[in-house]
N, C-alpha and C positions, 0 to 999 in steps of 0.2 A: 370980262367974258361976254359973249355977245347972248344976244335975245334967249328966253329958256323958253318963251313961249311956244314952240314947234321943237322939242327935246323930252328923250324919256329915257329914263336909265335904268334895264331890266339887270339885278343880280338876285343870278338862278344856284341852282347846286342841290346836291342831294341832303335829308335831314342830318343834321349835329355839324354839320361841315363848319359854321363860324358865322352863317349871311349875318343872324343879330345883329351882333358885336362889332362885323366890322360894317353893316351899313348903316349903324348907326355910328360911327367914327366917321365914314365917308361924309355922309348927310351931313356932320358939324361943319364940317371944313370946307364944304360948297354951300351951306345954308341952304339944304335938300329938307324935303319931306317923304317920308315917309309911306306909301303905299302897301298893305300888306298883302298880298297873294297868296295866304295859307287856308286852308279849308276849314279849320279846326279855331286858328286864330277868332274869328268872329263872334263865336261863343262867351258870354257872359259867364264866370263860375265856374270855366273850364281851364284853370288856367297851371297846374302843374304837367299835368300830362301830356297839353301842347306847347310846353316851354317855351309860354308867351313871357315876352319882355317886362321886365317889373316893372312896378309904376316908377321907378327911377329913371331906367332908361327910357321909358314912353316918358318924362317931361324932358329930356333930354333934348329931343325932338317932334317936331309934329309926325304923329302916326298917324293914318287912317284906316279904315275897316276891321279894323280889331272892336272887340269888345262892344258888336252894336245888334243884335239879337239876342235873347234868351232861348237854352235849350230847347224848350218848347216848340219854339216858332218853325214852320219851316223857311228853308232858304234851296236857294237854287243856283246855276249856272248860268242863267239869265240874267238873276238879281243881282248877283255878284256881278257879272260886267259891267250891266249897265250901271251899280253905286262906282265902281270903279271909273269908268269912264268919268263920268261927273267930278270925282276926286280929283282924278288928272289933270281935267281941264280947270277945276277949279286953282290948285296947283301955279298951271302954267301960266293963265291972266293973274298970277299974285307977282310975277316975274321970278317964281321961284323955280329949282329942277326938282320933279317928280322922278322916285325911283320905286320901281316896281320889284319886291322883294317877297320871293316865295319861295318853295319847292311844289308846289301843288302845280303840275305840269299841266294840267286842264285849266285851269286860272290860267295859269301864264299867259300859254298859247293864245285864250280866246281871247285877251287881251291884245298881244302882240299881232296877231294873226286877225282880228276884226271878225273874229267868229258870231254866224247869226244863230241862234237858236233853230234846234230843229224842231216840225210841229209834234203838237201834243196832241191826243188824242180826245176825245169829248166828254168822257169820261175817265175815274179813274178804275172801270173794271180791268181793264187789260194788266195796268200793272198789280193791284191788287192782287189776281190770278196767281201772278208771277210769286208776288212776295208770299202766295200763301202755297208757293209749290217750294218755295226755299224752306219753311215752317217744316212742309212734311218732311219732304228728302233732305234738307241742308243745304247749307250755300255754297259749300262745292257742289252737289247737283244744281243748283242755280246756274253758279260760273261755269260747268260744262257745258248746258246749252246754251250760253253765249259764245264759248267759245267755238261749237262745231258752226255756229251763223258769220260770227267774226272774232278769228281769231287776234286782229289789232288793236277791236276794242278791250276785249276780253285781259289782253298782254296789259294794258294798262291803269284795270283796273281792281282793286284789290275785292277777292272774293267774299269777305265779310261785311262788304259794302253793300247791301239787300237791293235798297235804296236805286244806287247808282246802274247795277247791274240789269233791276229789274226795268230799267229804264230806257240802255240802249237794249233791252229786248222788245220794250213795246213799240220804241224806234222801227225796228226791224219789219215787227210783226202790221204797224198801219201804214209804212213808206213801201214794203217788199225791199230795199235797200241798205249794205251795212251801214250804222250809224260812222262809223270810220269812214266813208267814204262820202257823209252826206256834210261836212264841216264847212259850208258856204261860208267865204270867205270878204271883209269888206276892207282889206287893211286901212290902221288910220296913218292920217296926213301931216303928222311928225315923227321926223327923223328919231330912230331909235340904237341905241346902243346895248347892245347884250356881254353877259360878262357874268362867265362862269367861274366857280370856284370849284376846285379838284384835293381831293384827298389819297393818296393809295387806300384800297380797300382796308388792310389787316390796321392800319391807321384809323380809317373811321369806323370802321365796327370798336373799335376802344373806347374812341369815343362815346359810342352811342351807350355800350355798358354803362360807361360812367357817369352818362346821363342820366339812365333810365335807375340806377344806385342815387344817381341826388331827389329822383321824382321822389322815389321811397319815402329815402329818407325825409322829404318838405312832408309829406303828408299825403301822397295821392292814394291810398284808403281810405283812407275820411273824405277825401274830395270825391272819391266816384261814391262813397254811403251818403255823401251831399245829395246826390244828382238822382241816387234812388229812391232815398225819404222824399223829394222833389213829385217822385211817379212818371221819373224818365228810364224808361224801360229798357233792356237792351235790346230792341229790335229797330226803337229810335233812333233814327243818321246820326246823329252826334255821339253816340256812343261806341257807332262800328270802328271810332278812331281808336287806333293802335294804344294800348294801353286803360282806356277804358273800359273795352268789353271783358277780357281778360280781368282784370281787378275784380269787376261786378260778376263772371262767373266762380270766382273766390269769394266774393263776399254771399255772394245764394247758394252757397256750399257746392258749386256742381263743378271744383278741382281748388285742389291748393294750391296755397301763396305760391308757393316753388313754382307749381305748375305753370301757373299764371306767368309768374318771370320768366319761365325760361320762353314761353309764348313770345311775350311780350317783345325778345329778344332775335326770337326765330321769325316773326312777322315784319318785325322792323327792316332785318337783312333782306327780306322779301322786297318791301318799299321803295330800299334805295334800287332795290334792281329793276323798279317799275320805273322811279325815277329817271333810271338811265336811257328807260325809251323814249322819256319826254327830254330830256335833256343831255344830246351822244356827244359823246365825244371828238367826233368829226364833222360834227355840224359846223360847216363852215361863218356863218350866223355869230356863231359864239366865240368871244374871245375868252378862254379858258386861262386858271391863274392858281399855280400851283397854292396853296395858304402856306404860308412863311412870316419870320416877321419882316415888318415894315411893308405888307402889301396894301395896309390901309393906304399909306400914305404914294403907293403906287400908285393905286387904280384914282385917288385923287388926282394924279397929275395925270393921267391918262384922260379921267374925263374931263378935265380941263384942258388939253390941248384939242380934243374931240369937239368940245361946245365952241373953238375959238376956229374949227374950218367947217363950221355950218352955214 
């Protein structure tokens, strides 16, 4: 195969879809590494509820940005690209192919797309405000006034996210600008391959049940009373991920277990249809790949005939 140095191999899809499993099948058979693109993945201790890879399969293969902050810590969309960026390139000078494997559609993007960070403000009162106007009213009153400012950002990102939300508001509030509209762009200077993986809906919502019945059963009660005895709060970013706030509003008695599941379940379906704004079906960009068997050993020979007309 020729040079992997100037080569990056994005597989995208919506959650439970298979990326794991089969890109870490992919990654064997090109002697790939591993790049993660999930928001959640990062987290130290979090790891039923983002059904990260087991330490099996992480020695399977080189991973990277999985498991390198503690709850606590904050992290961002900056820090995230620019450790990323760094993985890649370090990656590409090893003469190995780098694939870039998430569903966190704002990862993806700022990656693929060389997105600059938008300015921050001088302080944190502006968003403080914010997060302490979601406290009063809720965080659907939160996400409504993003949405009446911009509704593309708003589409994309999920309302229990304080965090996120209060952020492209403060965007808004010291550019006059939607933050959707401000995603200064620097693309990078290797050749990129994208490749999506597709489910029919009533297909992956099965799946995601089945998932969210194995979190259970691994333990993810005990893992979010982990994260609480810890003094990680739910108002904390790491917690507004799908299934851990829900758990922790069952474990501080404010709705039952049921409750919490069927949440868990009705937020999830929400996700993938965030998903779907970052990653359509018509994007011409993506080459799309129904999951069936033997597509591991497809998309291997697709990206292999790929890296040999670079």
């Amino acid at each position: 195969m020729k040079d992997r140095t100037t080569s990056l191999v994005a597989i995208v899809g919506p959650t439970a879809v298979g990326k794991t499993e089969l890109s870490i099948a992919v990654a064997e058979a090109l002697e790939a590494e591993i790049i993660s693109a999930d928001s959640r993945l990062i987290y130290r201790g979090m790891d039923i509820g983002t059904a990260k890879p087991s330490p099996e399969q992480l020695a399977q293969v080189p991973h990277h940005l999985i498991d390198i902050v503690d709850p606590e810590q904050s992290w961002s969309l900056a820090r995230f690209k620019n450790a990323a960026d760094e993985a890649i390139v370090e990656v590409q000078e090893r003469n190995r192919l780098p694939l870039l494997v998430g569903g966190t559609g704002q990862y993806v993007t700022a990656i693929l797309e060389g997105w600059a960070p938008p300015p921050k403000a001088a302080d944190d009162s502006i968003r403080t405000r914010y997060e302490d106007f979601a406290a009063e009213h809720g965080t659907s009153a939160l996400h409504a006034e993003l949405q009446k400012v911009d509704p593309d950002s708003a589409a994309m990102i999920d309302p229990e996210n304080v965090r996120r939300v209060a952020r492209a508001l403060e965007i808004y509030e010291i550019t006059g600008a939607r933050p959707s509209e401000q995603r200064r762009a620097s693309p990078p200077d290797y050749r990129i391959l994208r490749l999506g993986l597709h489910l029919p809906r009533p297909e992956l919502y099965s799946r995601i049940d089945e998932r969210i019945d194995r979190m259970l059963e691994r333990g993810l009660v005990d893992e979010v009373q982990a994260l609480l005895d810890r003094g990680i709060e739910l108002d904390h970013s790491p917690m507004s991920g799908i299934g851990y706030r829900q758990i922790g509003e069952y474990l501080l008695s404010y709705q039952t277990l049921e409750e919490a599941v069927a949440e868990m379940r009705r937020r999830t379906r929400q996700f993938v249809r965030r998903q779907a704004n970052w990653f359509k079906v018509d994007d011409p960009d993506i080459e799309w790949n129904d999951l069936s068997d033997g597509l591991a050993d497809r998309l291997v020979d697709r990206i292999g005939s790929w890296l040999q007309t670079g």
